[in-house]
C-alpha positions in Angstrom: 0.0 0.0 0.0 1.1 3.8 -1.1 1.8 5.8 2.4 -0.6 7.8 2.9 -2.9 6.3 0.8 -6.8 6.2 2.2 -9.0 3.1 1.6 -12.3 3.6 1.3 -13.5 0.7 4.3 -16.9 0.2 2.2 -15.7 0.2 -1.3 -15.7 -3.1 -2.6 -12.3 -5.5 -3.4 -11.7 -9.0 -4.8 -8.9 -10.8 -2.7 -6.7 -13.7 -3.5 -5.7 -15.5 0.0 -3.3 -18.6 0.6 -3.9 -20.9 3.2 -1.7 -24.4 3.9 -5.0 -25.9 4.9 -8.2 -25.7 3.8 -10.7 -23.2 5.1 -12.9 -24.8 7.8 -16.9 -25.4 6.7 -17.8 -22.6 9.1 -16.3 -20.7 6.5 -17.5 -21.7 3.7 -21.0 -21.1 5.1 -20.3 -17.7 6.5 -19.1 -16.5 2.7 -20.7 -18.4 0.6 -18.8 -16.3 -2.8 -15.9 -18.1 -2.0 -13.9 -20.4 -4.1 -11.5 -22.9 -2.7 -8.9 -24.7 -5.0 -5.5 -26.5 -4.0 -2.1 -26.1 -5.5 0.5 -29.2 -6.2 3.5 -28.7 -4.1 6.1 -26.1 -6.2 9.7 -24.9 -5.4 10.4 -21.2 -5.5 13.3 -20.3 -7.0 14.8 -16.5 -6.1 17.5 -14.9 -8.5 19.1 -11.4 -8.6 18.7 -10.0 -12.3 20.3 -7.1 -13.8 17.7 -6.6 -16.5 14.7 -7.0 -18.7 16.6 -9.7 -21.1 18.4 -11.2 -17.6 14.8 -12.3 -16.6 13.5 -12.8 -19.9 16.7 -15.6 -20.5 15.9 -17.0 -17.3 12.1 -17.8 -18.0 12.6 -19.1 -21.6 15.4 -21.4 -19.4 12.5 -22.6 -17.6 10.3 -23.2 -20.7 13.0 -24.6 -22.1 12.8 -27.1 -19.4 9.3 -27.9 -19.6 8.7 -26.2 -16.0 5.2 -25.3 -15.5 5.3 -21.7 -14.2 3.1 -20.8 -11.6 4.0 -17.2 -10.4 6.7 -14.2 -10.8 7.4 -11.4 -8.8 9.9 -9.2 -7.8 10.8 -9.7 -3.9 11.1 -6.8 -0.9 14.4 -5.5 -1.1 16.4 -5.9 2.5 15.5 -2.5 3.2 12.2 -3.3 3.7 10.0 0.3 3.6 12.9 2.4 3.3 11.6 4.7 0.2 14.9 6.5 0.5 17.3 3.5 0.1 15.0 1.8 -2.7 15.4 5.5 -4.4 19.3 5.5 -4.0 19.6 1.5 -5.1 17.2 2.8 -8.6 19.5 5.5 -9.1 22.5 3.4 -9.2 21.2 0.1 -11.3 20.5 0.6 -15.4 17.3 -0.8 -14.9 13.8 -0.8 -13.2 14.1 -4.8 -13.6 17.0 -5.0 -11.4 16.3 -6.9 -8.6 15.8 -10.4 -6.7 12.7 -12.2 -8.6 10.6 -15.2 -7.0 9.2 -17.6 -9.9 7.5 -20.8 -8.6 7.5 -23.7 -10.7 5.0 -27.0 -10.5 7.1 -29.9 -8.6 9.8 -30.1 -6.2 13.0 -29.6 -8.0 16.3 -31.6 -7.4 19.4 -29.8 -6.2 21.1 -30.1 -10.0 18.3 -28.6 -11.9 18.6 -25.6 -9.3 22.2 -25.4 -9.3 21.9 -25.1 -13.1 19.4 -22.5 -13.7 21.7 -20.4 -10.9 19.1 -19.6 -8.0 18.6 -20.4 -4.4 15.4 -22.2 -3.7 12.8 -23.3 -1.4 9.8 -25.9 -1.2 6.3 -24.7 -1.1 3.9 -27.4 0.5 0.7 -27.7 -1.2 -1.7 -25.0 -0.6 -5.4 -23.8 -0.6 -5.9 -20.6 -2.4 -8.8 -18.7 -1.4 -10.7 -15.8 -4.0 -13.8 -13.9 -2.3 -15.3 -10.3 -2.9 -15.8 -8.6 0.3 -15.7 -4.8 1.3 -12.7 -3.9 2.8 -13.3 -3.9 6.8 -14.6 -7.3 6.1 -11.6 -8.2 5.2 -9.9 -8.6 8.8 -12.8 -10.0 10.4 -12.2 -13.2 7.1 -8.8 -13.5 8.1 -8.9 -13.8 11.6 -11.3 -16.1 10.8 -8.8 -18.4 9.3 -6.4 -18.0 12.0 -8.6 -18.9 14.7 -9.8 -22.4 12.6 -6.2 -22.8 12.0 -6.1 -22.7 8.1 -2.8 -20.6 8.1 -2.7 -17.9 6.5 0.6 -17.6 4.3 -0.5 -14.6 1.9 -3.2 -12.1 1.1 -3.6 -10.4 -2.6 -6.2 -7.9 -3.4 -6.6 -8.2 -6.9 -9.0 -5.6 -7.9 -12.0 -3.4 -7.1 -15.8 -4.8 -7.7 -15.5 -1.6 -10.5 -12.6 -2.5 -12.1 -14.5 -6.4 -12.3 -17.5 -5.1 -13.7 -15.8 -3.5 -16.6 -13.6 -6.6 -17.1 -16.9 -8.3 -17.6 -18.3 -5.5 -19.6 -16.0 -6.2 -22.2 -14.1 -3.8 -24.6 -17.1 -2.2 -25.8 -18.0 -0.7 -22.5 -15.1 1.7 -22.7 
């Protein structure tokens, strides 16, 4: 979230959560939008890259491979929420790409096929991921929900807004 930034506690958002169990039935009754599917166990692999071709080489590696990607992103730096330090670290690096990426792959890799593509990794146990629509002050009262059944909560997305949805569904015309 943007410091500063003011979220309406009414407006409407579509979250993505990951559990490593599944939610509990109470659950499921108490929002009854929700969908519930389970990942395969992955690895995550993390890898510093320079730049836009860097990563690019290092996905088409993974295709090359036949690894089923599952997700990319770019990871915190160590400095956490220091704006200042991320603004020095920009300044001195050619690219906004630069950085430590996560990409998690279908399947627990071996050692070898890790060593090879150059990253450090770690397993990711199978997982239930979670996608309801609530308003956001509804949000907290969900996850502690999940903490107190014990479906551990191991991340929370918000994906988009119920008007950004609606004009998704709307189609290109609707603009």
């Amino acid at each position: 979230m943007v410091p500063g930034a003011v979220v309406d506690e009414k407006q409407v958002f579509e979250y993505d959560v990951q559990l490593s169990r599944p939610p509990h039935d109470s659950l499921l009754k108490r929002y009854p939008g929700l969908t519930v599917r389970s990942t395969e166990p992955q690895t995550a692999l993390r890898r510093w890259v320079e730049n836009p071709e860097e990563l690019n080489l290092l996905l088409v590696e993974i295709a090359t491979l036949g690894l089923t990607l599952t997700d990319v992103h770019r990871v915190a730096s160590p400095e956490g929420g220091d704006d200042a330090a991320r603004a020095v670290h920009r300044r001195t690096t050619a690219s906004d790409v630069a950085g430590t990426y996560e990409l998690r792959v279908v399947g627990e890799l071996g050692k070898p096929l890790v060593r090879h593509l150059g990253c450090t990794h770690y397993p990711v146990q199978k997982q239930t991921l979670v996608r309801l629509t609530l308003v956001a002050e509804e949000l907290h009262r969900f996850l502690q929900a999940c903490a107190e059944c014990g479906a551990g909560l191991e991340r929370v997305r918000r994906v988009r807004s119920r008007a950004a949805r609606a004009s998704d569904q709307l189609g290109p015309a609707a603009g």
